[in-house]
C-alpha positions, 0 to 999 in steps of 0.5 A: 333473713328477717328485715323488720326490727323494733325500737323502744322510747320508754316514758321519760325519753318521750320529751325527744320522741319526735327528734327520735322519729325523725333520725329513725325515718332517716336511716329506716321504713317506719312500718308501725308505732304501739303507744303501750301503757302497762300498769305502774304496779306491773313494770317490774313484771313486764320488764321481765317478760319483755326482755326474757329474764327475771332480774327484779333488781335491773328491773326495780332500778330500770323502772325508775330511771326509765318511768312508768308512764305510757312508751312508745315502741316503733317497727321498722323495715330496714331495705338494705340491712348488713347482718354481722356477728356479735361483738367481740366480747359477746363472741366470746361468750357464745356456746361452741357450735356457733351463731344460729342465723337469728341471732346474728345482728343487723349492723346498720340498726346495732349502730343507729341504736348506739348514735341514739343512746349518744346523743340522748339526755339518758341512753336508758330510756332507748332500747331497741332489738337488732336481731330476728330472735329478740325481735321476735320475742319482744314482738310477741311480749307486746302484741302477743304477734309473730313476727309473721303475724305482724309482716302479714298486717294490711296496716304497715303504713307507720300509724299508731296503735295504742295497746293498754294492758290491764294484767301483768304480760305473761313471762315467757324466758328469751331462749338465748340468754346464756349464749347472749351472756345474758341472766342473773346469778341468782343466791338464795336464801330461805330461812323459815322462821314461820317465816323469814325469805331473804333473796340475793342477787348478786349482779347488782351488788346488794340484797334486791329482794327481802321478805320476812313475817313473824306470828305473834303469839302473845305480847311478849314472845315471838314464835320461831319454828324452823322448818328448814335452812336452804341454800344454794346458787343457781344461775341462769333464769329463775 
């Protein structure tokens, strides 16, 4: 079972990087650190392909709160990991037929991340992924590399390499978000009024995404032509 797992210090927990260096390297073998700089226009973009889901209105909320500046993201090998299940609450979320191997968590990582996000000034700018599948998938939005990929490198020796995207990374969804109790509930509402979107995301409590545009025909009248009035509910990712 996989040993490598990833720690995230996102741009405005950068102040106390090298406090969270250190507890890492108490408990931990550095094997890697990426210093990532995406574009501030594709946070809300990447936050999505890195977590697995589209949430815009998490991510717009994260974005600030977490900054979108340069992060650091730290790989480490833990020597004598204890793999458990998920917590009682996400247990129960789980799908019948039980955990496959990949998601159960490493107990000694879940635990660090939590004494991190304690004793930070913000626990939102420490993210970390404590099981094989989010490592993996977090491994892959960042470098593009397999956790294969990345355990076959001649450099795993706990030096910095800078990665600086020019584009938006490329979406692809965490495949165990339903089993996780993970996803937005997505409410959509799309009224064409030539035309008018409005987007509901109910998981934070407000409208998170609004669009409209109007063609004026002359200076004194609008032009209203309905094409259609859609709606409906879906869950799950978008």
């Amino acid at each position: 079972m996989n040993n490598i797992f990833l720690f995230v210090v996102w741009n405005k927990g950068l102040s106390e990087l090298e406090v969270v260096r250190a507890a890492i390297r108490e408990k931990f073998t550095i094997l890697k650190e990426f210093e990532v700089t995406w574009r501030p226009k594709d946070y809300t973009k990447n936050f999505a392909a890195f977590y697995g889901w589209k949430a815009w209105s998490m991510w717009l909320g994260k974005k600030r709160r977490s900054g979108t500046g340069p992060f650091r993201v730290i790989m480490v090998r833990d020597e004598n990991p204890k793999f458990g299940g998920l917590s009682d609450e996400a247990k129960a979320r789980v799908k019948r037929g039980g955990e496959p191997p990949e998601l159960a968590e490493n107990e000694n990582a879940y635990a660090f991340k939590m004494s991190l996000r304690d004793r930070m000034a913000h626990s939102n700018v420490i993210h970390s992924a404590v099981n094989e599948a989010e490592v993996r998938h977090n491994l892959k939005a960042i470098t593009g590399e397999t956790l294969e990929e990345f355990a076959a490198r001649k450099d795993l020796d706990g030096s910095v390499e800078y990665l600086a995207f020019d584009h938006p990374l490329e979406y692809r969804p965490y495949k165990y978000l339903e089993s996780r109790g993970k996803g937005p509930q997505y409410c959509e509402v799309e009224l064409k009024f030539n035309r008018f979107n409005l987007f509901l995301l109910p998981r934070c409590g407000v409208p998170t995404i609004f669009s409209c545009s109007f063609r004026i025909l002359s200076l004194f009248s609008f032009a209203f032509c309905i094409g259609n009035i859609k709606m409906g509910y879906r869950q799950g990712v978008k």
